[in-house]
Structures are given as C-alpha cells and as structure tokens.
N, C-alpha and C positions, 0 to 999 in steps of 0.2 A: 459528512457521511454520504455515500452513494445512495440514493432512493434506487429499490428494484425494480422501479419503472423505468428509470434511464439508465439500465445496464442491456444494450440490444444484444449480449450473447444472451445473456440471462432470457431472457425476452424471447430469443427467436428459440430455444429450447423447450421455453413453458410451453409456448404455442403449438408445439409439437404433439401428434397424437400417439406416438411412439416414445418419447422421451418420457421419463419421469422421474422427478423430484423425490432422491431420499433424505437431505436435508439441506439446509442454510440457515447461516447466519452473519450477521453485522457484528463485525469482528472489534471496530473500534478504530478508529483514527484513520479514515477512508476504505479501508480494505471490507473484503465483503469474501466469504465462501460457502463454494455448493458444491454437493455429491449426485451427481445422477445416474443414472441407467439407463441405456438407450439399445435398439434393436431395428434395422434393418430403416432405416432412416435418411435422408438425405436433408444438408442444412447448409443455410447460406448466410455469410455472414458480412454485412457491405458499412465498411466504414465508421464501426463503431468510436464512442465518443470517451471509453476506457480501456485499458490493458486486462488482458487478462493471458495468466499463466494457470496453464491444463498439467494433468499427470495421468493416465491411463492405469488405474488401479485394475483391471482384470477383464481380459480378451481384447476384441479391436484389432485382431491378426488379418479382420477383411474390410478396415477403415483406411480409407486414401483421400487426399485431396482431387478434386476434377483432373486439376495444372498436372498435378504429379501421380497419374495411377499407377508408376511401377513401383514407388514407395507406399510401405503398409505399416499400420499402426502396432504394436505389440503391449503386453503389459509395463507396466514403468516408462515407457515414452515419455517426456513432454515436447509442447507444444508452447509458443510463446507467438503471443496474437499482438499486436501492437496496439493502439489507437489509431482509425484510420484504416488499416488494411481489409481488404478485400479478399474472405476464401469462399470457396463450395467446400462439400463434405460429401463420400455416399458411404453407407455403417451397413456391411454385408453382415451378418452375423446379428450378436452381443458382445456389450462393453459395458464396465463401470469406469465412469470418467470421475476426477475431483477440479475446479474450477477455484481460482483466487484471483480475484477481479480488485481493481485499484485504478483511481482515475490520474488525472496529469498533475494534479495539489502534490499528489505521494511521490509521484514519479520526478516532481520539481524540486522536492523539499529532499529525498535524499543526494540527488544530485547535487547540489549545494553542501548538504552536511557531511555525503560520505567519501562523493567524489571530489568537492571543493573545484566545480563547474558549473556554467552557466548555463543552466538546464536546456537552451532553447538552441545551444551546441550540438546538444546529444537526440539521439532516437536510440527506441529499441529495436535490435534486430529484429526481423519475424526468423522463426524459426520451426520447423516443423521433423517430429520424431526426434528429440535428441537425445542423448544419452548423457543425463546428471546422476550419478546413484547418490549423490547426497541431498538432492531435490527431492529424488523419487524418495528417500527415505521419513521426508519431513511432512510429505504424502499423507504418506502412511499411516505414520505416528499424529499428523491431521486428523484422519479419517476414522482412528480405533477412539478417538476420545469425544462424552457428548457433548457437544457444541452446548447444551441447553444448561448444562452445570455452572454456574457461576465460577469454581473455583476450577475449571477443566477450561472453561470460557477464554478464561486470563492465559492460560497456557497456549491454547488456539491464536489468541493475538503473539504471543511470542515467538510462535514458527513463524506466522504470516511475517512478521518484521524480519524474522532469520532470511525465510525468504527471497522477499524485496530487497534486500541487501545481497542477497547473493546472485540474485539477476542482474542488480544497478552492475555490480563488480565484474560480471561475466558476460553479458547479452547487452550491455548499451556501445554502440560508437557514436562519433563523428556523422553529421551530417552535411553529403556533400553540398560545395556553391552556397553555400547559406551565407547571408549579411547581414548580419543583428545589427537594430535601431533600437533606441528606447531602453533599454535594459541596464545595468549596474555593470561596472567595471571592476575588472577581477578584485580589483586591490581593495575597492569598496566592499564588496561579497564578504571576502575575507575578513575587514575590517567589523563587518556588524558583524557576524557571525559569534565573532570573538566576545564584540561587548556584550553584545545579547547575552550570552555563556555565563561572561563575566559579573553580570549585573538583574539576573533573575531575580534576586532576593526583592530590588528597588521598584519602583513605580519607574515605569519607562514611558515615555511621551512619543508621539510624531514626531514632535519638533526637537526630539534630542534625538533621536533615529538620524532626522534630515541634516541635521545640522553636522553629524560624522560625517558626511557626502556634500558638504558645500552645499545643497540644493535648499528650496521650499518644498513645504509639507506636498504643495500642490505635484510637483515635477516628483518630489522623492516618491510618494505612495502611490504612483503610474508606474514608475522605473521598476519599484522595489517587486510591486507583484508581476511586470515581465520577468524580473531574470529570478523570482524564486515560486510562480508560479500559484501566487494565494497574497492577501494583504497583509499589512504587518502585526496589525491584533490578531491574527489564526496563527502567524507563522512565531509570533512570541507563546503565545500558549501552547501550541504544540511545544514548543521549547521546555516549557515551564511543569507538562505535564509528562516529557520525558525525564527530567530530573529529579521529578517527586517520584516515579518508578522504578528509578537508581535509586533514591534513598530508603524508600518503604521495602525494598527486597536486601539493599547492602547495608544498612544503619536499624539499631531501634529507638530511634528518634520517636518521641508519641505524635501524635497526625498532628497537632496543633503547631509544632513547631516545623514540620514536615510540611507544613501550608505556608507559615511565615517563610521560610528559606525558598520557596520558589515565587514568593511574591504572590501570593491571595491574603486575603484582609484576614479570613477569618478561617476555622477549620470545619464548618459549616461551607464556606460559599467555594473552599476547596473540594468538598466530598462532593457537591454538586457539579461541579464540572468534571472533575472523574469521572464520576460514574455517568455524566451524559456522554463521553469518549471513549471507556474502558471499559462500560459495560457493566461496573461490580462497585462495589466499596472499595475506598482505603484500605478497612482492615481484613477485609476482604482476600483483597489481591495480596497484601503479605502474608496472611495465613499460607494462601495457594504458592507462595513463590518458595517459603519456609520449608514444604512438602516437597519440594521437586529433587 
C-alpha cells in the first residue's frame, strides 16, 4: 500500500491553502483515491515517486500548465502524470478534480500480466487534457459512490483496476535507448507466469520459482523483482488474491475451500490477508459483487 505521506501530489495539495480535501481512500492492492476542490491556486509538482491519473469532474476552463498556457483544462479532461515528471499548474477559477494514484509495484505487475512485457521496457506517456469518455465515465461512477462503505469500497477497487488496465493498454510505450541488465528474459516472464497461474492451489518455494530459470534463489529473487517490479512472495499473493476474487464473485464455493484453491492454510489466515488488501471480508466482497 502507498503511505499518504509518500504520495507528493497528494502531498503537495494537502499543503495547499486553497485546495481541499473531500475525500480519500486506500483502495486496496496499491492504488489510492482522492476528490478535491481547488480555486484560484497555483501547484508544482517535481518528480514524484508514483503515477497518478486525474479526471476534471467540474470547471478548470481557466487551468493550464506554465509549458503550455494556450491549452485549458475543461470538465472530463484527464491528465496522466507519470512517475518522475515534472509540471507547474495555475487554477484561474474553480474545479473539482478526482485523483488515482498507483506506484511502480502496480505499474510493473500489470505490465507483465496484461501486456506480457518487461516492465522496465515501458513508461507511461505524460499526458495532459485528453479526451477518454470511458475514463471520464469511471470518474464519475468513482466519485457518486462512498468510499467509506465496505460494500461500495469493493466496487471502488474494481474501477480503480478497470482503470489501470485501460491506461496500461492505452497510455504506456516504449522507452526510447533503454538497455536492460539484470532482469528476466521474456520466455522466462512468460514461463512463471504461467506456473504461478497453474499452481496457486500448492505451496510454492524460491527454490522451485528459480529452479524454472536455471538460476539460484540468490541471482533469481534480484532478476525476478527487476523485471516484475516487487519480490516474489507479493507478487504470488497478489496472484493468489486475484483468483480468490474470480472465484468469491464467479463460483459459490464456501470461503474454506475458496482459501484452499488459492493456496492459504486455513480460511481464517485467508480472511486476513483479504481484508488486509481489499479492505472488506470475504463474504463481504461477494455479497457486494452478487449486488452489482
């Protein structure tokens, strides 16, 4: 999870005496969102250490970048801020902005599982005022529901991921002159991937991870979190906890067996790692998905 002390948009906002906070939350499996309101403001933002994708939920017709003052900001705009980049801001007027902040673990792990690339390949374009109406509509439908609800909560993580997946798919290229060291080789990538998938149910070790790659535990769990961006116990549980989320919303499996199939001991030491990632319960989250 992102701590809201090391998100500096987040950050350079709060700090703001003009800006204000109408909500956030920790969404659950990196991602993070905020709604503000801001007036007549000026912000600068140098190098941050996460992404963050903006949508301009209402006014901002007299918001521009420094670089670029003959471009202006309008309702449903977004904004795609990279990790890394560098903007000014000045907010003539009022706006309600929505903010969905994700660090490089997120940005690494769908590269790998969506685009089936070696994340250190790719950046995200910056981009400024574009025109998605199917972003802007997931906004939207973000911003009418309360974050604070448990069973609304769950919903909230499931744009955030619609999201993130439709930025990887639209807003990532090619990084030019790049020469990766250290990192996993496609066919490898591919190859865990797969077992990983294949064998959630089982106890997985280091040393059966490394041993698909020819390598030692020592060389493979360097390599493995260069090219996916996180070590290999986060990036199996994430695994483990996206398939128990297929199965609690597609199957009515009872949780006990729903924790065996993804590989937790017990349906006790499964409801605890959910809900330290999700936010909610097990039965929780199926109720809410059953509703939708």
């Amino acid at each position: 999870m992102l701590p809201l002390a090391h998100l500096q948009v987040f950050q350079a906002l709060h700090g703001s005496s003009s800006a204000r906070l109408e909500h956030c939350a920790e969404l659950g499996d990196g991602m993070v969102a905020a709604l503000w309101s801001n007036r007549h403001d000026a912000q600068r933002y140098e190098g941050p250490s996460h992404h963050t994708l903006s949508c301009y939920m209402a006014g901002g017709t007299g918001t521009f970048r420094r670089d670029r003052p003959d471009r202006k900001g309008s309702p449903d705009k977004l904004c795609v801020l990279p990790a890394g980049h560098d903007s000014q801001w000045v907010i003539n007027g009022e706006l309600r902005l929505a903010h969905l902040y994700f660090g490089e673990a997120q940005f690494a792990h769908g590269c790998v599982t969506l685009l089936d690339r070696e994340p250190r390949e790719l950046q995200l374009r910056e981009s400024t005022f574009l025109d998605d109406p199917l972003q802007a509509a997931r906004f939207h439908h973000l911003t009418r529901l309360n974050w604070q609800e448990p069973g609304e909560r769950i919903l909230t993580s499931s744009l955030a991921h619609e999201m993130l997946g439709h930025m990887l798919l639209t807003q990532v290229g090619i990084r030019d002159g790049l020469r990766l060291k250290g990192g996993l080789a496609a066919h490898q990538r591919r190859r865990l991937v797969e077992f990983i998938d294949a064998h959630l149910a089982e106890p997985l070790s280091l040393g059966t991870l490394a041993q698909l790659c020819n390598l030692s535990e020592y060389h493979f769990a360097r390599m493995f979190r260069s090219s996916f961006g996180m070590p290999p116990h986060q990036y199996v549980l994430a695994r483990r906890l996206h398939r128990a989320r297929q199965l609690l919303q597609g199957t009515g499996l009872p949780l006990g067996e729903v924790a065996l199939a993804c590989g937790f001991a017990s349906a006790s030491h499964f409801a605890h790692r959910f809900g330290q990632t999700v936010k909610v319960k097990p039965g929780q989250y199926r109720l809410a998905m059953a509703d939708r």
